[in-house]
N, CA, C and O atoms as a Maestro MAE file, in Angstrom:
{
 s_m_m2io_version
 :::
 2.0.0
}

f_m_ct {
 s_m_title
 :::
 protein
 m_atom[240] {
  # First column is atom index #
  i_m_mmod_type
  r_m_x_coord
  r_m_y_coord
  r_m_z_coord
  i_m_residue_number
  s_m_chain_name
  s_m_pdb_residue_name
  s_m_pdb_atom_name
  i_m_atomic_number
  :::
  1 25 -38.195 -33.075 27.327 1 A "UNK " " N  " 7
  2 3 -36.889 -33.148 26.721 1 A "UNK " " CA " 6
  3 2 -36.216 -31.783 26.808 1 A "UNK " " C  " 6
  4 15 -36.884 -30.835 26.395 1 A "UNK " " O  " 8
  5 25 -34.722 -31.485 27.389 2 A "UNK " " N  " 7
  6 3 -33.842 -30.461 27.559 2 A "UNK " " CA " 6
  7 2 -33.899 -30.046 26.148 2 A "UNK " " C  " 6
  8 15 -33.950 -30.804 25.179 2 A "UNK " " O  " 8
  9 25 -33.888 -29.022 26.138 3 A "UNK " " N  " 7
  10 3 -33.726 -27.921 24.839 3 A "UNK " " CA " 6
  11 2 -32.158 -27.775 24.237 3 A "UNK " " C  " 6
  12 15 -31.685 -26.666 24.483 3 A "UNK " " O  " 8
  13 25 -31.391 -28.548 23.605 4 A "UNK " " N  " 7
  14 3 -30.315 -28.360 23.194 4 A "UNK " " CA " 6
  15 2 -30.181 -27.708 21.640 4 A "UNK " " C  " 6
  16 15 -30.732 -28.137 20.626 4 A "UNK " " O  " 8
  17 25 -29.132 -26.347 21.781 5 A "UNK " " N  " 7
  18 3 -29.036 -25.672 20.916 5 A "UNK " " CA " 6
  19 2 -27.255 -26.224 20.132 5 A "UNK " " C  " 6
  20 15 -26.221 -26.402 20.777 5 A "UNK " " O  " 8
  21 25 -27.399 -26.342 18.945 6 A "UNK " " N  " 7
  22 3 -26.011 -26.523 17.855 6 A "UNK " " CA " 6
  23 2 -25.651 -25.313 17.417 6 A "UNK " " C  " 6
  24 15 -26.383 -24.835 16.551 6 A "UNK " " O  " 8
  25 25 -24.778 -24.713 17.749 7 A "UNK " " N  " 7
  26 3 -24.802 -23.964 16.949 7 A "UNK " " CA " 6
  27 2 -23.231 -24.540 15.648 7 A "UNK " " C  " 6
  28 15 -22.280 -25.303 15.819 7 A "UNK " " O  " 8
  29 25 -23.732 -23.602 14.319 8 A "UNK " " N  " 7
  30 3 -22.827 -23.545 13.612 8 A "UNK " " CA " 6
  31 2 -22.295 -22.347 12.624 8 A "UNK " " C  " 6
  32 15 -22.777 -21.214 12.648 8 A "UNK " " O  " 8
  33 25 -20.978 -22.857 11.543 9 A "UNK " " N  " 7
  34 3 -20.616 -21.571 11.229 9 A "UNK " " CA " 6
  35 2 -21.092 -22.029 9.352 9 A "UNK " " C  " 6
  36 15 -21.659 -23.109 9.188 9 A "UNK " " O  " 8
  37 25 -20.817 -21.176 8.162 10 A "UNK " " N  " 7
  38 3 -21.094 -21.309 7.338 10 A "UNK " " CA " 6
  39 2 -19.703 -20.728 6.445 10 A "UNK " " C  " 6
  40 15 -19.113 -19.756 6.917 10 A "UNK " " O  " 8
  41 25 -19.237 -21.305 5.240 11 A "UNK " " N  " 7
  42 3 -18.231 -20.350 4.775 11 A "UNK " " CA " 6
  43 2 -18.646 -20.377 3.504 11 A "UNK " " C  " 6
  44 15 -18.807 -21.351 2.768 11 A "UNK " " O  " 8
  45 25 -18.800 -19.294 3.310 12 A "UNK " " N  " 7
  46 3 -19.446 -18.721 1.820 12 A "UNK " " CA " 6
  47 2 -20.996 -18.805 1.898 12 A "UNK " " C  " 6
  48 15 -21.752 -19.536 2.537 12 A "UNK " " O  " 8
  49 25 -21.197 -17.771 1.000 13 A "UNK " " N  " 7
  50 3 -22.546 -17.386 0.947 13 A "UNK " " CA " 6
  51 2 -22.948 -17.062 -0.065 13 A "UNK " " C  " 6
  52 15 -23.723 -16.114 -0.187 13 A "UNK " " O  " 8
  53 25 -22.473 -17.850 -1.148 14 A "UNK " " N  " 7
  54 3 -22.253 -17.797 -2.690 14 A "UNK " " CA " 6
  55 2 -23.833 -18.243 -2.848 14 A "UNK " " C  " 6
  56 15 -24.783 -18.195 -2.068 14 A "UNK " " O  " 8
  57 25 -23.704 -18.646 -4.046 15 A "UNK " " N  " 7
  58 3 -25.325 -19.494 -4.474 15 A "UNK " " CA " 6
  59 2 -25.428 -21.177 -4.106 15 A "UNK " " C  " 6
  60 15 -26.287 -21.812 -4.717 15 A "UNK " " O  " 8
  61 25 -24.766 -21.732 -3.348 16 A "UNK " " N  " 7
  62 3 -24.674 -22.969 -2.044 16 A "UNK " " CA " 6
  63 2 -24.832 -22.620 -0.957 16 A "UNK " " C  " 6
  64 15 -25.612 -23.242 -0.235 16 A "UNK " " O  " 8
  65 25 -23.923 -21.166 -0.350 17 A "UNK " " N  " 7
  66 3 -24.428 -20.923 0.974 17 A "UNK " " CA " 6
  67 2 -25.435 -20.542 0.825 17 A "UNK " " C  " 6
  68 15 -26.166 -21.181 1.583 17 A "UNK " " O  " 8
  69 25 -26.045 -19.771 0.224 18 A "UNK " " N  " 7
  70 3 -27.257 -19.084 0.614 18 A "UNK " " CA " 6
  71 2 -28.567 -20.212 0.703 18 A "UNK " " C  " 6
  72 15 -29.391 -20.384 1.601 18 A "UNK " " O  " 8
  73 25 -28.385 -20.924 -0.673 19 A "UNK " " N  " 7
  74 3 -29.243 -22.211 -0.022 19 A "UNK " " CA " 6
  75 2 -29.095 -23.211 0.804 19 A "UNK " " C  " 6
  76 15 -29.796 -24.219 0.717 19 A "UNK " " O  " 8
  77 25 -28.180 -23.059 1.691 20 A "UNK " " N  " 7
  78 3 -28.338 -24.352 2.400 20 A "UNK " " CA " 6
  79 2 -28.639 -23.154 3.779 20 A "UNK " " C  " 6
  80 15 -28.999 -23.783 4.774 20 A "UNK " " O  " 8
  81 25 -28.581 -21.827 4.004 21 A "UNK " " N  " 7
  82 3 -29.271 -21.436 4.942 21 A "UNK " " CA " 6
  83 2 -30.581 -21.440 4.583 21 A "UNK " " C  " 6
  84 15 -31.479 -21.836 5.326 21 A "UNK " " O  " 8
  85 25 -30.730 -21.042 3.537 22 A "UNK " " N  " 7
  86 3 -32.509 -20.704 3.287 22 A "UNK " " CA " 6
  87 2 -33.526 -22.654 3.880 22 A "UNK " " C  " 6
  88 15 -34.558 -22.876 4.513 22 A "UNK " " O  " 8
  89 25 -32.433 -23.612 3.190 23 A "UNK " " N  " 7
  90 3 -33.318 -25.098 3.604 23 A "UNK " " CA " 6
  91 2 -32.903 -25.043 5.026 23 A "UNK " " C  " 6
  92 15 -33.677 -25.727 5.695 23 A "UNK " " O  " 8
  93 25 -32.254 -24.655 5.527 24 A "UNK " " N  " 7
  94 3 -31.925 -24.545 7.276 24 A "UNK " " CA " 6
  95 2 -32.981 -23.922 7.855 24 A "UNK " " C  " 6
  96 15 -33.629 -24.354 8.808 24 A "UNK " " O  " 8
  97 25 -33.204 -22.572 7.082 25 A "UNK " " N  " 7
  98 3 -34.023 -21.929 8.141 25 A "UNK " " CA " 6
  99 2 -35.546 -22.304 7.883 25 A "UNK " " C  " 6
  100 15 -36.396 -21.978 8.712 25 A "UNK " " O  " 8
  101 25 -35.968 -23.169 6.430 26 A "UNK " " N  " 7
  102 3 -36.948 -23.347 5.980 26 A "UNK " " CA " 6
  103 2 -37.498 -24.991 6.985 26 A "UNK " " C  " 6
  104 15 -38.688 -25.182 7.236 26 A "UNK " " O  " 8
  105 25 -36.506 -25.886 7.380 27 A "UNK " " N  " 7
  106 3 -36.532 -26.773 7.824 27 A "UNK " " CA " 6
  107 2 -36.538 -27.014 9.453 27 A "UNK " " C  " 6
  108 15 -36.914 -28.017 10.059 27 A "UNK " " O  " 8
  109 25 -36.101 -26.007 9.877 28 A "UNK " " N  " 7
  110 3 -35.934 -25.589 11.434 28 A "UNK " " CA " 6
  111 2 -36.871 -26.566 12.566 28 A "UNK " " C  " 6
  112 15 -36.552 -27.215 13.563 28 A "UNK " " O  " 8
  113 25 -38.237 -26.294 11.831 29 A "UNK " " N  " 7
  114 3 -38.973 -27.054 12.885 29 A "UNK " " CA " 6
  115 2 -38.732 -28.678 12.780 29 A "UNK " " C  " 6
  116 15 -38.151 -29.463 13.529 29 A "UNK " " O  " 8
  117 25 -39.269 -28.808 11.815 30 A "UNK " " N  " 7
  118 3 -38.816 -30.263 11.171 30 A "UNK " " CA " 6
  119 2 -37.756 -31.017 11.790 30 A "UNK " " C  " 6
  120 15 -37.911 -32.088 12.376 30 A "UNK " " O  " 8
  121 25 -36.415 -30.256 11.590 31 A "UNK " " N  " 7
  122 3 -35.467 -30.655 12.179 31 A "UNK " " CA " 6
  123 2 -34.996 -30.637 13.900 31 A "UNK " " C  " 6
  124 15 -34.319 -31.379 14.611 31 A "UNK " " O  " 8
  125 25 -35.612 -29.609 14.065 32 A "UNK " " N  " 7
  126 3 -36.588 -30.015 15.795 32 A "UNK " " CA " 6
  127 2 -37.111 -31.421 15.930 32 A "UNK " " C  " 6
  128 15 -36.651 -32.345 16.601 32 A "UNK " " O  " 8
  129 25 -37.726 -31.401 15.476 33 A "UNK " " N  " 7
  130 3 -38.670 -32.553 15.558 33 A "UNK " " CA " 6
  131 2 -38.179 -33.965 15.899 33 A "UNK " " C  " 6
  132 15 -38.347 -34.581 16.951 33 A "UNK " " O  " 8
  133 25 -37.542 -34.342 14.796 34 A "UNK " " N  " 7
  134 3 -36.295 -35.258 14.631 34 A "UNK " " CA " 6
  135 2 -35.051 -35.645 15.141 34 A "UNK " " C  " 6
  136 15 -34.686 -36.813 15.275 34 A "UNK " " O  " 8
  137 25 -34.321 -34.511 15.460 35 A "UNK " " N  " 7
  138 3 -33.361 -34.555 16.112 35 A "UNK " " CA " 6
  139 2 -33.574 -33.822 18.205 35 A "UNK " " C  " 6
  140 15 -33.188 -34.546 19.123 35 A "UNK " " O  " 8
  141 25 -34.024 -32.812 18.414 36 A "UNK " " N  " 7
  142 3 -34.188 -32.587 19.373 36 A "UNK " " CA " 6
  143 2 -33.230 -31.201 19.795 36 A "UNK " " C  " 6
  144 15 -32.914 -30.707 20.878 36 A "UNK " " O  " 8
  145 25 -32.986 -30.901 18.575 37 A "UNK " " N  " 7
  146 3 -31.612 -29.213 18.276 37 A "UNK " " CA " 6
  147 2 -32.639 -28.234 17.584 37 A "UNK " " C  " 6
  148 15 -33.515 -28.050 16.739 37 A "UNK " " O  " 8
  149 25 -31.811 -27.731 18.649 38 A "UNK " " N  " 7
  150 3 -32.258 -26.182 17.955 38 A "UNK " " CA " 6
  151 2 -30.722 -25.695 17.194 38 A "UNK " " C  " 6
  152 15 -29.578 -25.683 17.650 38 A "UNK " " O  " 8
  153 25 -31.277 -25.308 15.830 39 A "UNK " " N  " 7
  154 3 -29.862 -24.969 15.099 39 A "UNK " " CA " 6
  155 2 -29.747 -23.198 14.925 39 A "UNK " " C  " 6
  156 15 -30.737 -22.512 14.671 39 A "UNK " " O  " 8
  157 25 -28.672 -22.758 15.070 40 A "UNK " " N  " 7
  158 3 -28.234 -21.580 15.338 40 A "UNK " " CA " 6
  159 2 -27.300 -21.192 14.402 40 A "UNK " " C  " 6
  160 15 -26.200 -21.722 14.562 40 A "UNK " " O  " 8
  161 25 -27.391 -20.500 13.558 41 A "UNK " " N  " 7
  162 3 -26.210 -19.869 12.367 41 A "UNK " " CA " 6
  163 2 -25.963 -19.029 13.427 41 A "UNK " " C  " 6
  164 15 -26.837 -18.362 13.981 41 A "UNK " " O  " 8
  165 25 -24.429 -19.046 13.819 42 A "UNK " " N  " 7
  166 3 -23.493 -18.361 14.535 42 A "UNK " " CA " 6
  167 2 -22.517 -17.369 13.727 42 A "UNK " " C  " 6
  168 15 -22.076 -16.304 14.160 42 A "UNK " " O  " 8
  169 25 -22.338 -17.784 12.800 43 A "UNK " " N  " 7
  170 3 -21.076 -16.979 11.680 43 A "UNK " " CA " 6
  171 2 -21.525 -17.343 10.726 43 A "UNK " " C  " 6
  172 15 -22.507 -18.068 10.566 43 A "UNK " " O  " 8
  173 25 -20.583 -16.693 9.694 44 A "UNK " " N  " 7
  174 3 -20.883 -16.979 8.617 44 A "UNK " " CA " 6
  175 2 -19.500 -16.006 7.780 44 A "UNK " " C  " 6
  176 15 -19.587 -14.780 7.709 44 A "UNK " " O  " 8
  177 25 -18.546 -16.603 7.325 45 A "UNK " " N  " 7
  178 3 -17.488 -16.285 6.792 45 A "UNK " " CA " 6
  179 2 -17.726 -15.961 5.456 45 A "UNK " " C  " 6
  180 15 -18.702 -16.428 4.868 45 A "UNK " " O  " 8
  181 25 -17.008 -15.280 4.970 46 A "UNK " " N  " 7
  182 3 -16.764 -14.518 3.925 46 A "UNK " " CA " 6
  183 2 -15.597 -13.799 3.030 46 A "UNK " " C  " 6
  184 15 -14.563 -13.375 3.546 46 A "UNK " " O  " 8
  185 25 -15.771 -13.744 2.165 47 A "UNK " " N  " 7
  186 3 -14.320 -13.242 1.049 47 A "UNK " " CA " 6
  187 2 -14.466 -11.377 1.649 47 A "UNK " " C  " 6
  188 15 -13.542 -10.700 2.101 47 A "UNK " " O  " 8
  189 25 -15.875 -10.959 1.455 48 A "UNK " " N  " 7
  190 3 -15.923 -9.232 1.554 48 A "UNK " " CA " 6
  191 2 -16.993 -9.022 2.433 48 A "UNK " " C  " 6
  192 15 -18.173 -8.972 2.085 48 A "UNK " " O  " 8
  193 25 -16.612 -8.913 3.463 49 A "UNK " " N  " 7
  194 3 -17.588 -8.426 4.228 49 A "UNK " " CA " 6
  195 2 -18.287 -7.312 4.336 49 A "UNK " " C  " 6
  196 15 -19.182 -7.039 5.136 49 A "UNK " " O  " 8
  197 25 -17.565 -6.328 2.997 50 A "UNK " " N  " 7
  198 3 -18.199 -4.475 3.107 50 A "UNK " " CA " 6
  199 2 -19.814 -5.202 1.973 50 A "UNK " " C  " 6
  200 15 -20.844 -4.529 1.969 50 A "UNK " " O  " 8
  201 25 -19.749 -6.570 1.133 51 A "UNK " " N  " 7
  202 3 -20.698 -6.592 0.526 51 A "UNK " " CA " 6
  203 2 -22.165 -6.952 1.420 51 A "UNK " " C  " 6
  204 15 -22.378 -7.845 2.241 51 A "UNK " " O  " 8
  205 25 -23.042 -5.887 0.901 52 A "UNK " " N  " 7
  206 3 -24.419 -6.236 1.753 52 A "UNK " " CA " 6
  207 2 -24.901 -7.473 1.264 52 A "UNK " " C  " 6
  208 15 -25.024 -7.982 0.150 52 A "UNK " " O  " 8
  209 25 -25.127 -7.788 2.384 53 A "UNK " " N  " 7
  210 3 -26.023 -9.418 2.462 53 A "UNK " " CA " 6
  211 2 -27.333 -9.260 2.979 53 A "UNK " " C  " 6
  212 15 -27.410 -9.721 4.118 53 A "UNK " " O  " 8
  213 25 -28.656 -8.653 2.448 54 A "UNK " " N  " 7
  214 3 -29.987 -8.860 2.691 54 A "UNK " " CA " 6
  215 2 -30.166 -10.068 3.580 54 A "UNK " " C  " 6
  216 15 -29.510 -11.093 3.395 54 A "UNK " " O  " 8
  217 25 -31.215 -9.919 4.715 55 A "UNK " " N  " 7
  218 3 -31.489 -10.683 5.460 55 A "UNK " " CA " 6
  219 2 -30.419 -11.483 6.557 55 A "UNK " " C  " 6
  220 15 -30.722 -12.540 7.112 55 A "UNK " " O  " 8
  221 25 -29.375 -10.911 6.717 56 A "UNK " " N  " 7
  222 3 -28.309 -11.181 7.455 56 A "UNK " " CA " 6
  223 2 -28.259 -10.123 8.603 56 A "UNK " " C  " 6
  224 15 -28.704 -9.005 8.341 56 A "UNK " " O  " 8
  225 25 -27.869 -10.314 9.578 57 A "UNK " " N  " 7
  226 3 -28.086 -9.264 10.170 57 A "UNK " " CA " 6
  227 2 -26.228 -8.825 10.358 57 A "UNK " " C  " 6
  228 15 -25.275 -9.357 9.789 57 A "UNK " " O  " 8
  229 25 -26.231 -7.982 11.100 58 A "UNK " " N  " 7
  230 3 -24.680 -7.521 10.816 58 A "UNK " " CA " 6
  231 2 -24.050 -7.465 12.373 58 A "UNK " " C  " 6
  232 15 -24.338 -6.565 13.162 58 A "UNK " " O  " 8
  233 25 -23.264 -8.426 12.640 59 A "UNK " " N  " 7
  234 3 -22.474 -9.200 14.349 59 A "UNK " " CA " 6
  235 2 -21.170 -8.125 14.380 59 A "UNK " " C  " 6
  236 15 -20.486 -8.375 15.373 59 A "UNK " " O  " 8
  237 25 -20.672 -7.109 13.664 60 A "UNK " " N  " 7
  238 3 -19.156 -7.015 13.686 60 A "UNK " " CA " 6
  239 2 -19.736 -6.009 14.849 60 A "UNK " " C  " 6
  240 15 -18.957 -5.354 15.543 60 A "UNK " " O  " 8
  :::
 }
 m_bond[239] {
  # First column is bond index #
  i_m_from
  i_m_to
  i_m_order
  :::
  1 1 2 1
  2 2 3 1
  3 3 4 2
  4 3 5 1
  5 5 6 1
  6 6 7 1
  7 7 8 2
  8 7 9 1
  9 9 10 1
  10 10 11 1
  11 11 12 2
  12 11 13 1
  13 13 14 1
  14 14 15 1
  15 15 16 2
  16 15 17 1
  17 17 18 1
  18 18 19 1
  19 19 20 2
  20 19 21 1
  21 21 22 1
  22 22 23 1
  23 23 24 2
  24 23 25 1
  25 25 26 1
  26 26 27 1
  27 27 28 2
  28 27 29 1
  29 29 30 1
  30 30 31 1
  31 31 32 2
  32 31 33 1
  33 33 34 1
  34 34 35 1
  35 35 36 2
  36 35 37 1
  37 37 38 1
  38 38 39 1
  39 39 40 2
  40 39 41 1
  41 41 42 1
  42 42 43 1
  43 43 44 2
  44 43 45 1
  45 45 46 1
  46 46 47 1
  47 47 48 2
  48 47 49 1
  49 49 50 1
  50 50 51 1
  51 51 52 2
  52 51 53 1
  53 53 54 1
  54 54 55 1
  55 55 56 2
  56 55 57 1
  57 57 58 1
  58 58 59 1
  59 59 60 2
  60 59 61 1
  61 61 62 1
  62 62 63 1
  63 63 64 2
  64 63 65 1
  65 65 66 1
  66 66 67 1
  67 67 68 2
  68 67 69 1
  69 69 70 1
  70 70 71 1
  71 71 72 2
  72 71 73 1
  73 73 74 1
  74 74 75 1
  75 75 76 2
  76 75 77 1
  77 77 78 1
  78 78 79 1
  79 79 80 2
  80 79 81 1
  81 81 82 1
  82 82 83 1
  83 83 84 2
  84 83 85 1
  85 85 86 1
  86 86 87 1
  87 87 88 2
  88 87 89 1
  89 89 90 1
  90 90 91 1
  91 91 92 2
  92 91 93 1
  93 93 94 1
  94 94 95 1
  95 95 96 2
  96 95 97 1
  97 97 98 1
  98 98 99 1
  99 99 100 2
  100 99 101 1
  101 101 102 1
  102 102 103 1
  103 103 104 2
  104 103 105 1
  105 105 106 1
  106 106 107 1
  107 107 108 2
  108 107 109 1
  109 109 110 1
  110 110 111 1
  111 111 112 2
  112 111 113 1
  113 113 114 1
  114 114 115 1
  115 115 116 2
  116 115 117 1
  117 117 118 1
  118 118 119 1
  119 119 120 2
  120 119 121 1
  121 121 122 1
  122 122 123 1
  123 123 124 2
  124 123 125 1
  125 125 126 1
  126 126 127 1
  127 127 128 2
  128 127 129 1
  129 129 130 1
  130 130 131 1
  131 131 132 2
  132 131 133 1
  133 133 134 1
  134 134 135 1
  135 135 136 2
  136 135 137 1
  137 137 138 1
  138 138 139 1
  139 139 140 2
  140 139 141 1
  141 141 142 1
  142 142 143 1
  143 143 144 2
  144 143 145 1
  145 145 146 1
  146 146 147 1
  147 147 148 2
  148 147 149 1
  149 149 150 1
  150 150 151 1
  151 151 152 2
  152 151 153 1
  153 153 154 1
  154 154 155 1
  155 155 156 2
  156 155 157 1
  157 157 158 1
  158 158 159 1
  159 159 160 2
  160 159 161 1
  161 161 162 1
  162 162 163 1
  163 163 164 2
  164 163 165 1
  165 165 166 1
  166 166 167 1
  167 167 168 2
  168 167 169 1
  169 169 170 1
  170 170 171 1
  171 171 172 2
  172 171 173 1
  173 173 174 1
  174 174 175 1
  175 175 176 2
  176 175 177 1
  177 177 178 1
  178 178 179 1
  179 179 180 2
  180 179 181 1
  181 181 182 1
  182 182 183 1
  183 183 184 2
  184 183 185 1
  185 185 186 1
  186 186 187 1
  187 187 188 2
  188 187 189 1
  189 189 190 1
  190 190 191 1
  191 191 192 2
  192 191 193 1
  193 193 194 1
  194 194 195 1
  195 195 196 2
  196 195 197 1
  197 197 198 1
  198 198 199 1
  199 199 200 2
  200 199 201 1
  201 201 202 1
  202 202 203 1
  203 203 204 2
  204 203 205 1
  205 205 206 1
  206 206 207 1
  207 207 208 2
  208 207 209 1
  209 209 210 1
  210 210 211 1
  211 211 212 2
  212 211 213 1
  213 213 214 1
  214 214 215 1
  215 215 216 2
  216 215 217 1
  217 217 218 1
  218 218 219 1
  219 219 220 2
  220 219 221 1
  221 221 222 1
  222 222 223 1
  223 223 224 2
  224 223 225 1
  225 225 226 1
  226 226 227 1
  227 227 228 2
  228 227 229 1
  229 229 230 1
  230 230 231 1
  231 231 232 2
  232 231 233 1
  233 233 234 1
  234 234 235 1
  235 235 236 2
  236 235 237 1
  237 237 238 1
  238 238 239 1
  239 239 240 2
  :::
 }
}
């Protein structure tokens, strides 16, 4: 089976965003499994971007 990657974006990273990346990235294989995607957090929007976000890496 071809390796197809999704990618997507996220807006906010409040206490919803942050968990629905953490079950994203916690679920990854799983959701391999099942679907046949590889999922990719591409962005991730925001109100302040000068605020540090642990475990994010920094795209600007």
């Amino acid at each position: 089976m071809e390796k197809q990657t999704m990618r997507f974006a996220i807006l906010g990273l409040g206490t919803v965003g942050k968990g629905v990346v953490k079950l994203l990235q916690e679920s990854r294989e799983m959701l391999h499994l099942k679907t046949g995607l590889n999922l990719e957090l591409a962005k991730v929007l925001v109100r302040d971007a000068s605020k540090p976000r642990p475990g994010l890496r920094d795209s600007r």
